[in-house]
C-alpha positions, -999 to 999 in steps of 0.1 A, spaced: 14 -68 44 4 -33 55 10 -2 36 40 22 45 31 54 60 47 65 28 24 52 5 -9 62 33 4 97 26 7 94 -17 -25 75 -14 -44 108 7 -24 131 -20 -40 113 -51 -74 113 -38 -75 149 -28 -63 157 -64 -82 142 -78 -118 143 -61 -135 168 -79 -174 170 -91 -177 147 -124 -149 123 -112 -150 90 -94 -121 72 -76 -115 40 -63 -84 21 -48 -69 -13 -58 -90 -19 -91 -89 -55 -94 -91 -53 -136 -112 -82 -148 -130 -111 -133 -106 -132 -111 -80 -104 -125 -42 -109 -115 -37 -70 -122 -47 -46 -99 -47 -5 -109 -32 11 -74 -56 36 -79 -86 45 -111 -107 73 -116 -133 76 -143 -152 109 -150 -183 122 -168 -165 126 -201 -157 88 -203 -125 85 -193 -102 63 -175 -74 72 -155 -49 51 -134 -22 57 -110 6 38 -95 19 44 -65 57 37 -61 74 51 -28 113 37 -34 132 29 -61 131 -11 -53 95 -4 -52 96 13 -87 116 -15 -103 103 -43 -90 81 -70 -109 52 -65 -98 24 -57 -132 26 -17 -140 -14 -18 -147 -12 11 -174 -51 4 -187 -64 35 -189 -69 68 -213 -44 82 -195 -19 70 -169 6 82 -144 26 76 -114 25 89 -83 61 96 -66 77 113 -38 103 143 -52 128 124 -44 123 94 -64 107 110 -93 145 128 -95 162 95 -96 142 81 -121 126 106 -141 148 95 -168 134 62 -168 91 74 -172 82 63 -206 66 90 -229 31 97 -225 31 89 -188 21 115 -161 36 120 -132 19 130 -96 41 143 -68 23 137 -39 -10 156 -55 10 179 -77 8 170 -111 44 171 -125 38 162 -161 9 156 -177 2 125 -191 -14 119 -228 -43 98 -243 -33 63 -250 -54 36 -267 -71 16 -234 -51 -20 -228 -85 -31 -214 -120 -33 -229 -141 -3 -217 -164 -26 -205 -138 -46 -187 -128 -13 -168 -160 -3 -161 -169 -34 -143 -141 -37 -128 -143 -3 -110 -177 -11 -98 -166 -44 -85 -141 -26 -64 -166 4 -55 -190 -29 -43 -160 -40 -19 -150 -9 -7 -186 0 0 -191 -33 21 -159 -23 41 -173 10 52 -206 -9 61 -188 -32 83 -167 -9 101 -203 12 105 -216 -20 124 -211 -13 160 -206 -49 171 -184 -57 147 -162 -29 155 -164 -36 190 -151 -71 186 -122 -56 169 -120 -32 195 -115 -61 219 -93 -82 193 -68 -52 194 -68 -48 231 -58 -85 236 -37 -86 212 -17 -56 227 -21 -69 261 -6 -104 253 19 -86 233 29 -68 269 28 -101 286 52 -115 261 76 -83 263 72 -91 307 83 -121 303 112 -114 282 123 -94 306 121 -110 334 138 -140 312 169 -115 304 171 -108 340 175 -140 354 201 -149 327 220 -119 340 215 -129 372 225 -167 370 254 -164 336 265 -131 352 273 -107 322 301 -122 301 279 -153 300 249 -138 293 268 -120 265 276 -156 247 241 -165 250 227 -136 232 256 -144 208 249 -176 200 213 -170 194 219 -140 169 245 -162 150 217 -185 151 188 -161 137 214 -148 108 224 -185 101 182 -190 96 180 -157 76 
């Protein structure tokens, strides 16, 4: 599932905040080997310490069940204003809070959930994969070939949309509009029925 063009624009705010000299960030930090957690977003600077951010754009989003990976020396979430007002209350001591790239409230040391170790390789595991990414997208075939994926995938999508119409049309055209009417009926109460 993509990201929300809500969580693109915390995701650009945290990294801006936070890429100064002595300071390394990396996204999706998979913690551990075949880890099941995953840190939204780690840095680690010269003076040894972990930070992690999660990134929660709604308040579904900021309740759900997914892991809150709170690993590091110091921890925080990253909100829009308007959910950090609706749940401010709810932020446990000790953790910070980002708006956008504002910091809103600091955060304070806490004793690492992870070994040091474990963090550290897990960061570079991450650093590895986001590295290859750019790499790929640098290789000029392989971006042409996705190039040409995206084109025929938009141009099948237009054929598909053609053919709707043209579909809708001739329903109109044989059912005349009160027939055409039940049909599209029928198949919505059929789509909510499946939903």
């Amino acid at each position: 599932m993509g990201k929300t063009p809500e969580t693109l624009r915390l995701e650009d705010a945290i990294w801006s905040a936070t890429k100064n000299q002595g300071t390394f960030g990396c996204f999706e930090v998979t913690i551990g080997w075949f880890g099941k957690e995953r840190v939204d977003y780690m840095t680690y600077n010269t003076k040894g310490e972990f930070r992690c951010y999660e990134i929660k754009v709604s308040v579904a989003d900021f309740h759900s069940k997914a892991a809150i990976t709170f690993v590091g020396d110091f921890n925080y979430y990253v909100l829009t204003r308007d959910l950090y007002e609706k749940v401010k209350d709810e932020i446990p001591k000790g953790i910070g809070v980002y708006i956008g790239g504002l910091c809103e409230r600091r955060a304070t040391r806490q004793p690492l959930k992870a070994d040091r170790q474990v963090l550290f390789e897990s960061m570079i595991r991450s650093l590895s994969r986001e590295y290859q990414a750019t790499r790929k997208s640098a290789d000029r075939k392989y971006m042409e070939r996705l190039c040409r994926e995206a084109h025929n995938a938009e141009r099948a999508a237009k054929m598909d949309r053609d053919r709707y119409m043209k579909l809708r049309n001739a329903t109109y055209a044989v059912f005349g509009n009160e027939g055409a009417e039940r049909i599209r009926r029928y198949y919505r109460e059929k789509e909510a029925a499946n939903e």
